[in-house]
N, C-alpha and C positions, 0 to 999 in steps of 0.2 A: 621641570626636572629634565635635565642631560640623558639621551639613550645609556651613555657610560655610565651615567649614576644609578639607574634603573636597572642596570646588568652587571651591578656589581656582585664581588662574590660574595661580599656580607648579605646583599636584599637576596642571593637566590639562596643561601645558606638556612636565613630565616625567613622565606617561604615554601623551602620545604621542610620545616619543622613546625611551622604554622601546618603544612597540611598535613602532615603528621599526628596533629592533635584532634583532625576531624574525628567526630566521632557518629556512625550514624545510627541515628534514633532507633532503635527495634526492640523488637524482644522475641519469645520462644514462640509467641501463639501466633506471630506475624511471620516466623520463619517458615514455622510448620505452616501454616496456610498460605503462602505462595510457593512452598515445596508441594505441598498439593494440588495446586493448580496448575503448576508447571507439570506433574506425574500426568493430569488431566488431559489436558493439551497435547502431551507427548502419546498419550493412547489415544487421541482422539485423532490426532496426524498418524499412529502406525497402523489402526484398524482402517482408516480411509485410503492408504496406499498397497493394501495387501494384495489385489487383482493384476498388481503387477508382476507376481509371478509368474502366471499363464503369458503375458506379453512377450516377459524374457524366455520363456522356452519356444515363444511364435517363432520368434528373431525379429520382430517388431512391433512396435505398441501401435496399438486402435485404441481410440473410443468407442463408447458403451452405446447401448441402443441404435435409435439413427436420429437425432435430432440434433445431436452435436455435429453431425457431420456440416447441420448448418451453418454453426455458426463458425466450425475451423474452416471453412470454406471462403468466410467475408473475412476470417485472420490472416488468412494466408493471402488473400487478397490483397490487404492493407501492406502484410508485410512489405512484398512483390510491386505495390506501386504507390504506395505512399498511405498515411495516415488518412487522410483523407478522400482516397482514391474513390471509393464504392459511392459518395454523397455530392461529390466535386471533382472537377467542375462539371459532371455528368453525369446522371446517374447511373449503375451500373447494372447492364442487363445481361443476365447472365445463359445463355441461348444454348449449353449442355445439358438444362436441364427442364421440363415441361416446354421440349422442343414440341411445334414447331417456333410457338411466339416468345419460350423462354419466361425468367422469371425477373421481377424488379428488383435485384437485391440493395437497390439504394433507398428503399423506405424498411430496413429493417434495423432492428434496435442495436443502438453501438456501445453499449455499458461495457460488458462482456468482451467482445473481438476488440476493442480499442485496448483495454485493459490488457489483454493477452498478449496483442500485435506491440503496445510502450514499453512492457517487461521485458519482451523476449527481443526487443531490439537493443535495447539497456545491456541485457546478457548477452548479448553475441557482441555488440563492444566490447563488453569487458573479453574477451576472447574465447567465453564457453562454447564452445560447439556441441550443440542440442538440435537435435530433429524438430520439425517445427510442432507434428503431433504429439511428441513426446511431452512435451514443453504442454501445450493444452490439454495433457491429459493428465499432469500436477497440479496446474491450475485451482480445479475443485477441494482438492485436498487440503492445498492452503487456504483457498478463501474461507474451507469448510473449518478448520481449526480456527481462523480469526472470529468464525460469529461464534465458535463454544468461549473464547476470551468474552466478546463482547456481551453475549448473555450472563456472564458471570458478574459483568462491571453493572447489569440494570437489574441482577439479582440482589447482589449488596445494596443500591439504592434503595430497594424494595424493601428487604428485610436482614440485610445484613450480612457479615459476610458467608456467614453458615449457609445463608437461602440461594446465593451468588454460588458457591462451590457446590452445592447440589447439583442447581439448574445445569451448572456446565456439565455435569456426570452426568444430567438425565441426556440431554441434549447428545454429547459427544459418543452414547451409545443407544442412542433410537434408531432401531432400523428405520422408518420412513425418511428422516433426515439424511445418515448413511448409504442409502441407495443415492439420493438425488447430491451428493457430493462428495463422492467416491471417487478412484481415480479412474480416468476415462469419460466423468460425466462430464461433460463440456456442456453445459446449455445454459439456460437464463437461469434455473432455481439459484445456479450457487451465487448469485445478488442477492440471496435472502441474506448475506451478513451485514448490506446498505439495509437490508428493512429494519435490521437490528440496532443498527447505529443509528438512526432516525429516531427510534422510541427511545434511544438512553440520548441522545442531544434533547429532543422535543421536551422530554418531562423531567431534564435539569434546567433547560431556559424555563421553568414557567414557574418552580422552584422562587417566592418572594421572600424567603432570608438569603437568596444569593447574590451576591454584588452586581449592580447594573452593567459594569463591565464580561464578567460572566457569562451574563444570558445573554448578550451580542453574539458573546464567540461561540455559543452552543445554539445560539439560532442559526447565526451562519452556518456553521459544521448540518444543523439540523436541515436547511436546504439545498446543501451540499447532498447529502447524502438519500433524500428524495428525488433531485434532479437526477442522481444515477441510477435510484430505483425504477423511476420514471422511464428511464431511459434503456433499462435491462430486462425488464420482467414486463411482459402485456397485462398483465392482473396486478398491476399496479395498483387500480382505481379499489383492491380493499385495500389497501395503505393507507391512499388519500380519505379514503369513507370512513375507516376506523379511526383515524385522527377525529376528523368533523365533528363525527358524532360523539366521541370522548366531548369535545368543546362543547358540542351540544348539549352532555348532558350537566357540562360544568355550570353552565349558563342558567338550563331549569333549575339547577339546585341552590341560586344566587351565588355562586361563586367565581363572579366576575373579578377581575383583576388589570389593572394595566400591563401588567408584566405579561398575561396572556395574551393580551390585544396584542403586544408587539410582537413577541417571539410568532404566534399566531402567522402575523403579517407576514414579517420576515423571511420565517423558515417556508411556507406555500407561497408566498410571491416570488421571492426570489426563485426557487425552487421551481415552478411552472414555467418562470421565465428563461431558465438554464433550457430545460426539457426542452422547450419549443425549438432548440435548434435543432435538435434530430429531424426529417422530411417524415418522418413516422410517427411522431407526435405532431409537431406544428402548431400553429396560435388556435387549431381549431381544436386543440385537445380540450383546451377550457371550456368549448362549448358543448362537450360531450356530457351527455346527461348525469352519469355518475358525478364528474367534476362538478357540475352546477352550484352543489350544494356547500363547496367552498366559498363560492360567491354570498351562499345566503346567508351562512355563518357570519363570515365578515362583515357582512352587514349587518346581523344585530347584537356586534362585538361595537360597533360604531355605535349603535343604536343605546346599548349601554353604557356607552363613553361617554353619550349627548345627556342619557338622561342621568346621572349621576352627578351633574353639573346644574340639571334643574331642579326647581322648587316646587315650582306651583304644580298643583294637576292638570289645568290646561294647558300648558308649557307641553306636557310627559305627554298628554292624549294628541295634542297637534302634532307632535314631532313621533308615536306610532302611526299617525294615517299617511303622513307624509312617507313614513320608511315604509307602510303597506302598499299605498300608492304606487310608487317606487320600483318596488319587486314586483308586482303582479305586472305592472307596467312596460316596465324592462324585461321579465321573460316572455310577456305576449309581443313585444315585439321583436325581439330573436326568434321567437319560435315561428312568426308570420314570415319573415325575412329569411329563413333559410338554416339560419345558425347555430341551433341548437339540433346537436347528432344524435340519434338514436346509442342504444347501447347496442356492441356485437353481442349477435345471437348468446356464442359459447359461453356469453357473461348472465345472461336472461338464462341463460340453462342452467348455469349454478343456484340463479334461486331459486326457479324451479325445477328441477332434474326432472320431471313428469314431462316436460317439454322435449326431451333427450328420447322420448323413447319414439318419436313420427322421424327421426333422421340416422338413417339406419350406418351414414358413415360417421357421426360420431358412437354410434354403439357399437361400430366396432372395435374400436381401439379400447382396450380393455380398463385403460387408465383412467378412462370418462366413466366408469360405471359408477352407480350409488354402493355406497361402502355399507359394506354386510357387517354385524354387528362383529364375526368370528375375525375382520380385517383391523378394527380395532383393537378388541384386546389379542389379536396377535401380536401390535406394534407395541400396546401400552401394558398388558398384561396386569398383574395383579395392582399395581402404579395407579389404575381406576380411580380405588379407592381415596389415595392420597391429593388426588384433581379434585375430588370433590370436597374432601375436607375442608383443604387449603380455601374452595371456592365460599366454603362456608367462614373460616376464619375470616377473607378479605371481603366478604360480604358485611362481615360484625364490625367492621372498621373501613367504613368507607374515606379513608383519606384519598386523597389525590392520585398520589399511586397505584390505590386498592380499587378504585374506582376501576382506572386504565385496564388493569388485571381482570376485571369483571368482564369487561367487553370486552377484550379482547382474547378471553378466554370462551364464554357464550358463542359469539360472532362463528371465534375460528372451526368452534366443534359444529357448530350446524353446518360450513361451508366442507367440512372434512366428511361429516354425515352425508354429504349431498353427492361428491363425487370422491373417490376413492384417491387418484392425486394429491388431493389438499392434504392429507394428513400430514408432511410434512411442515405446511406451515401452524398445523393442532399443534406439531409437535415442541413447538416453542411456547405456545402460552402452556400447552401440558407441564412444560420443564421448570418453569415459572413457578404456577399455581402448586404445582403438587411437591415444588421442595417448600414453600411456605407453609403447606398443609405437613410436611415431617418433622421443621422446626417448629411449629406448634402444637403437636402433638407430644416429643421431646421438651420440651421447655420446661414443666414442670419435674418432671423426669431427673433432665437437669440440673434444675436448682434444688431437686432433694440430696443428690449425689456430693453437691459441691457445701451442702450443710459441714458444721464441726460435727463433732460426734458429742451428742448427749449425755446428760446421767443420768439414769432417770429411776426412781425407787419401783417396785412392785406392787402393784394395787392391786387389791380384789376385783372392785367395780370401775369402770371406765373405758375408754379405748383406749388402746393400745399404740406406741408411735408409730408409724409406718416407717419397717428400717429401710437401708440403703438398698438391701438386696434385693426388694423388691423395683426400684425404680432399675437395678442395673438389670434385673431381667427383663423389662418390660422396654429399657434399650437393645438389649440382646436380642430379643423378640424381632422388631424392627428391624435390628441387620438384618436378621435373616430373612425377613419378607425382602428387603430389598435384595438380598445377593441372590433370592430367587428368581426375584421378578429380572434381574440383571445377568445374573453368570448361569442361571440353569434352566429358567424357561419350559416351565411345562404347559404351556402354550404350545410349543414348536415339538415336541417330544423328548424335552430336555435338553434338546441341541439347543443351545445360544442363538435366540433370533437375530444379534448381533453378528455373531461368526455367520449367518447364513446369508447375511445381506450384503457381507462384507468380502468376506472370502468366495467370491464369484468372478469368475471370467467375464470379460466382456462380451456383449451379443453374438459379435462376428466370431470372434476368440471361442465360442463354447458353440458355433454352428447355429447357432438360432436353436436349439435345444435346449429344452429347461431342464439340464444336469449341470452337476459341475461335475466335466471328467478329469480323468488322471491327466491328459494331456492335451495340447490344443485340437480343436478339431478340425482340421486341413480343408475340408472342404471346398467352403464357400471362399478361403482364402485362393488356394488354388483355379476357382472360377475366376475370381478377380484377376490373378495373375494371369489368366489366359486371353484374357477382355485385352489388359493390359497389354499384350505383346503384337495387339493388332495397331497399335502407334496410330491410331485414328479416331481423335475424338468426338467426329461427327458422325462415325457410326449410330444407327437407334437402335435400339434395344427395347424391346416391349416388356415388361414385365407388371404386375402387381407392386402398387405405389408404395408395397411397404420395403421395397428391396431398390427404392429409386437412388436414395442415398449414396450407398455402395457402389451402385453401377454407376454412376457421373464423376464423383469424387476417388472410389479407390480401383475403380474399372477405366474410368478415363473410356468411359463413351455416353453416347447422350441418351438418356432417361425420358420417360413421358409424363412421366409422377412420381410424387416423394411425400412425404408426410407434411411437406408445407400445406397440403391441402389449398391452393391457392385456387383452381379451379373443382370444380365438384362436375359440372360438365364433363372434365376432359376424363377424371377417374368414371364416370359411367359408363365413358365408350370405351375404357380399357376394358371394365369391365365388362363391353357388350361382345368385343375381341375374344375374351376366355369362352364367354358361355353360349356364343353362336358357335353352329357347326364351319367348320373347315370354312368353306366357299362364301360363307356371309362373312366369317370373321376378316378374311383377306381383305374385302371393300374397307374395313375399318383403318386397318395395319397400313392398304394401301395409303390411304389419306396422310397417313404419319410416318412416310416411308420408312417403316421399319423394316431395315434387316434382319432382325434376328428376334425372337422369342425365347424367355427362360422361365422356367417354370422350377419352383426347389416344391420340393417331398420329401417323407419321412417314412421308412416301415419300420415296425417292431416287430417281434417275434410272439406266438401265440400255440400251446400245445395243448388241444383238450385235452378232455377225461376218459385215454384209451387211443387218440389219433396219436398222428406224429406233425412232428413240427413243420409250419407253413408262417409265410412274413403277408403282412398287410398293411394298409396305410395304418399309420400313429396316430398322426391326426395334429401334426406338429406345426406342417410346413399347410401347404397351397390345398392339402385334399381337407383340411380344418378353417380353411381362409375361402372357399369357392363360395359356399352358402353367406357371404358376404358381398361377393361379385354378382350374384344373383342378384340379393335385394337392395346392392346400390343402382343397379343400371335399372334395374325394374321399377325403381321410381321417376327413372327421367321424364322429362315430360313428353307431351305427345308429340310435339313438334320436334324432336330430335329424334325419338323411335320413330318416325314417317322417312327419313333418310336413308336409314338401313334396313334392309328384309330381315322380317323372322324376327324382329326386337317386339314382342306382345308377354314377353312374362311381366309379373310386378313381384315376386319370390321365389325360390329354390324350388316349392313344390308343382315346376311347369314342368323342373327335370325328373322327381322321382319322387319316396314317400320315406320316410321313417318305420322300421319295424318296428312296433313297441315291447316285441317278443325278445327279439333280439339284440333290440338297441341298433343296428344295422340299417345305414339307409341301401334303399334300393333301386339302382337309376332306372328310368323306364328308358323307352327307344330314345326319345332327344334328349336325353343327359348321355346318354351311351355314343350318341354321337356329337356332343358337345366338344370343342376344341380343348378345354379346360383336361375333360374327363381322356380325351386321348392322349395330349401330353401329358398324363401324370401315370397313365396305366401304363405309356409305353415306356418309361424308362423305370419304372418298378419292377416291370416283367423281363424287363433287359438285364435289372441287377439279381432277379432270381433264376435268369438261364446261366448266366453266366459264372453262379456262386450255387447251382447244384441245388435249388432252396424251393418248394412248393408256393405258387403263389396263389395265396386265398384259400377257404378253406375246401379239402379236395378240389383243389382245382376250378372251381365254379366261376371265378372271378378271372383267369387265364381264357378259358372259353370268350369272355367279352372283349378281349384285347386285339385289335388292332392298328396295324404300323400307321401314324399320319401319312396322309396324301401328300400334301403342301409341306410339309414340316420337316426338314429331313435332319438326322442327329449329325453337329457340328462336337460338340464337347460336353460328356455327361461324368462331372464329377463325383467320384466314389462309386463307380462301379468296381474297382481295385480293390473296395472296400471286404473283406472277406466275414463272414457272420463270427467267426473267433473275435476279432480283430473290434467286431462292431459290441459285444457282449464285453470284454476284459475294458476295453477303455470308454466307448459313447453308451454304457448302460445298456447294452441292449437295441441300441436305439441305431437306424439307417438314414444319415443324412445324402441326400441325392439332388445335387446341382445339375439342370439340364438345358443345355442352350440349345436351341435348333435354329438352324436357317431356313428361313420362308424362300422357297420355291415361287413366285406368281406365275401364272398359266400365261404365256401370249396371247 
């Protein structure tokens, strides 16, 4: 056919009257239920953008916490020198921060920062001009809406589409979820929506009424979407294990299949083999102990392939000693040779959390602790009950599916029980199981509602029909557990644990304060900008690793610690800096030439029963964080305490005791003259001369104050701060940034 004949005005005439006639298939229950899951999604994207209020009143957006700082760090990285910059053709060491030898930021995970660095170059082609933090602090929001879609899409597989729009409901407002991909959280969690697409690829390929064409494209997709998890999230290795051991236990039950063997294959080989190109996995991930067990699987997926081809029983018994031989064989020889890795500690700590309590710097980060039963149903709240229903329903119907939901609903709550982090990833088999557990508690319900209406005569003896009204109450009922468990929460005190998780400032944005105030809290923003205008980023900076972030990345000077925790060494001699006095701490500083020291505090206000008011530490900042600097340097070993003089404590109580009357610790002479205890007294008592304001009660605690030797005040943010000022907008609360310059003696 002629292009002219093809573009004549008769053929485009009648093809758009052919398209005219399309008609597409639907109906009301399909409109209403993807109007509903679009309402879903759209609350689930406006509750996870709401922190951006406080940002717009900053006049710039931060990220949350400090862990994101990580990873905008290796973004902006990439952006600045190429996609591949941080991994090739060198790696990238980054020497601003855990000066003197810096950090390796080329064996860190590139899921995340590649994803951020492709998008936000894509958009700046197209000619948006976006800040680059801005851009990374939407990031979570979106990827966090796309896993409430994709838990909707392995809901409806599961059980339909009622159990699919649940799960998204539950999902789209779980505070544990909500905090870790909210906007500002920039870190590895928001790749849980690749964990998500891996379970709805994996258990559609393994699916045997599906066309063999099919489960190629959702093996593929399924190690697709592993390689990136692999490559996003360091606790991967429960992905990998929760797989396994699903196969595993498909196997004990004889439900072997070829269609598992492949997709099996596929989706983790391929998938391992993507991974390995990260310098942070590499080919030795395989040989990492969690991973192993990939290996075993596969082999007795083959082992089933062999014997289901055999007849005889010597055939089936020769060809198990040969696959035992085999495996015992092959892992004694990896293991003799080198190649088989240990698991990391923090991973050996989740299954046992007992092991968390001899390593005093993972006890302190609050996020490692065993979750308290009151941290649960804060998140899950009266919903309990419907996880376990649901866990009993898919218990009664061990299909394929039902199975997956078993384990990985079990699995996740003991790993959520173990440390209080995990809950987020509870929160998705939660979301799962317990809309299954409402459609099936509903169901009969249901089908009484949807009955004709009877006729029915009056009898003396018998029972009576069960009307409608009673199944619409006993729906009714329902709503309203859920709109409580959901919209009013008396768990939280009625407030919305959703709105409390949601509607928060970010860390830096709210001062490192646990309020939400009326407005941002200038502070520590302020410190930054003063770091900032020293235009010299190889200044040092001593502080406490939990403010190292801030100081390299929005200080633009160089840090000694940060929450990568990459040395545990170098965090004990910071903290042997805090808690020596004056004269020892300098030998340390000296080492690390640091310039400057900072030290952030917090006082509240306090009026007994008949006194007048006086301000004391809160307990917020560094005077709540020292009895941590105590007991991490006090475990170093001996050979590092032989270095420095006066390093012989192993805990807090070398410097003082606890009143149990009082509640009130009490320093003795070396906590009173500890460098920690001087820098935090002297810029307290700077903000109570200067603000008219008693410091401690009658004065007792001013009597123990004085001025550093060595330390002289360079720039103490919010002493401006006036006690009106700290009452109407920070609660009450006195946020106090202190930098001092070290002085050394000739």
């Amino acid at each position: 056919m002629k292009l002219s004949d093809a573009l004549s005005k008769e053929n485009v005439i009648n093809g758009l009257k052919n398209l005219g006639k399309l008609r597409i298939k639907t109906n009301h229950s399909t409109i209403i239920a993807y109007s509903g899951l679009l309402i879903i999604l759209v609350v689930a994207f406006t509750i996870r953008i709401l922190p951006i209020r406080w940002e717009i009143q900053a006049g710039a957006v931060h990220l949350t916490e400090f862990d994101p700082y990580y990873q905008y760090s290796l973004t902006n990285y990439m952006v600045k020198n190429g996609l591949l910059s941080p991994y090739w053709p060198k790696l990238w060491i980054d020497t601003q921060r855990w000066a003197p030898e810096g950090i390796n930021m080329g064996i860190s995970l590139s899921s995340l920062p590649l994803t951020a660095a492709v998008l936000y170059d894509i958009i700046t082609a197209l000619g948006i001009n976006i800040d680059l933090m801005t851009f990374c602090a939407f990031v979570p929001v979106i990827l966090g809406t796309l896993a409430v879609l994709v838990i909707y899409l392995i809901g409806k597989d599961v059980g339909g589409r009622a159990v699919g729009m649940l799960a998204a409901l539950f999902l789209a407002l779980n505070p544990a979820v909500i905090q870790r991909s909210n906007f500002g959280w920039f870190d590895t969690e928001v790749c849980m929506f690749a964990f998500l697409l891996f379970i709805f690829f994996f258990l559609r390929a393994i699916e045997e009424e599906r066309p063999i064409g099919s489960s190629v494209k959702y093996s593929l997709g399924g190690a697709v979407a592993l390689a990136y998890f692999i490559m996003g999230w360091g606790a991967a290795y429960y992905l990998v294990d929760l797989a396994v051991l699903f196969v595993f236990v498909l196997l004990l039950m004889k439900r072997y299949s070829r269609r598992l063997f492949f997709a099996y294959s596929v989706s983790f080989g391929l998938g391992l083999l993507i991974s390995a190109i990260n310098p942070e996995i590499s080919a030795k991930y395989v040989t990492n102990s969690p991973i192993l067990p990939v290996a075993g699987v596969f082999a007795l997926l083959c082992l089933s392939e062999v014997a289901r081809n055999l007849t005889s029983a010597r055939e089936k018994f020769l060809s198990l000693a040969a696959f035992l031989t085999l495996l015992v064989g092959g892992f004694a020889a990896l293991w003799t040779l080198g190649y088989i890795g240990n698991v990391a500690g923090k991973f050996i700590e989740v299954l046992n959390p007992f092991l968390r309590t001899s390593d005093p710097l993972v006890q302190s980060v609050a996020e490692h602790r065993i979750s308290a039963w009151g941290s649960i149903y804060y998140d899950l709240g009266i919903g309990i009950i419907f996880f376990l229903v649901g866990l009993f329903f898919v218990s009664r119907n061990l299909s394929t599916k039902n199975l997956f939901l078993v384990i990985f609903g079990l699995t996740s709550l003991y790993f959520a029980s173990s440390i209080v982090r995990l809950l987020f990833i509870f929160g998705f088999a939660f979301a799962l199981i317990a809309s299954v557990g409402i459609v099936g508690v509903l169901k009969p319900f249901a089908t009484l509602l949807k009955e004709p209406p009877k006729i029915t005569t009056k009898r003396k003896f018998g029972l009576q029909h069960v009307g409608k009204e009673f199944s619409g109450t006993a729906v009714f009922l329902i709503f309203l557990i859920l709109m409580t468990n959901l919209a009013f929460s008396p768990q939280s005190g009625g407030v919305p644990s959703v709105y409390v998780q949601s509607y928060s400032p970010s860390t830096l944005t709210a001062g490192s304060l646990p309020i939400v105030p009326n407005q941002p809290v200038k502070e520590w923003l302020d410190m930054l900008q003063y770091l900032n205008n020293f235009h010299d980023p190889t200044i040092v900076v001593g502080a406490w690793w939990d403010y190292g972030y801030w100081l390299a990345i929005l200080g633009n000077v160089t840090s000694l610690a940060d929450n990568a925790t990459i040395n545990s060494t170098q965090i004990e001699n910071v903290g042997y800096a805090f808690m020596a006095n004056e004269t020892q701490s300098l030998t340390m500083l000296k080492a690390y030439k640091a310039k400057y020291i900072l030290v952030f505090t917090t006082l509240g206000f306090a009026t007994p029963s008949g006194g007048s008011t006086y301000a004391t530490g809160a307990g917020y900042g560094d005077e709540g964080k020292w009895t941590w600097m105590a007991r991490i340097s006090g475990v170093s070993s001996s050979e590092n305490k032989a270095k420095y003089p006066g390093w012989d404590w192993t805990n807090e109580t070398a410097f003082g005791a606890l009143n149990s009357t009082t509640n009130q610790w009490i320093w003795n002479d070396r906590g009173l003259n500890s460098t920690i205890y001087k820098l935090m007294t002297w810029v307290q008592y700077r903000w109570c001369n200067a603000n008219n304001v008693a410091y401690g009660p009658s004065n007792q605690d001013a009597a123990n104050v004085t001025e550093p030797i060595y330390f002289a005040e360079e720039y103490f943010a919010g002493l401006t701060l006036s006690p009106q000022d700290a009452s109407s907008k920070y609660g009450g609360l006195v946020p106090l940034v202190a930098l001092y310059k070290i002085n050394y003696p000739d």
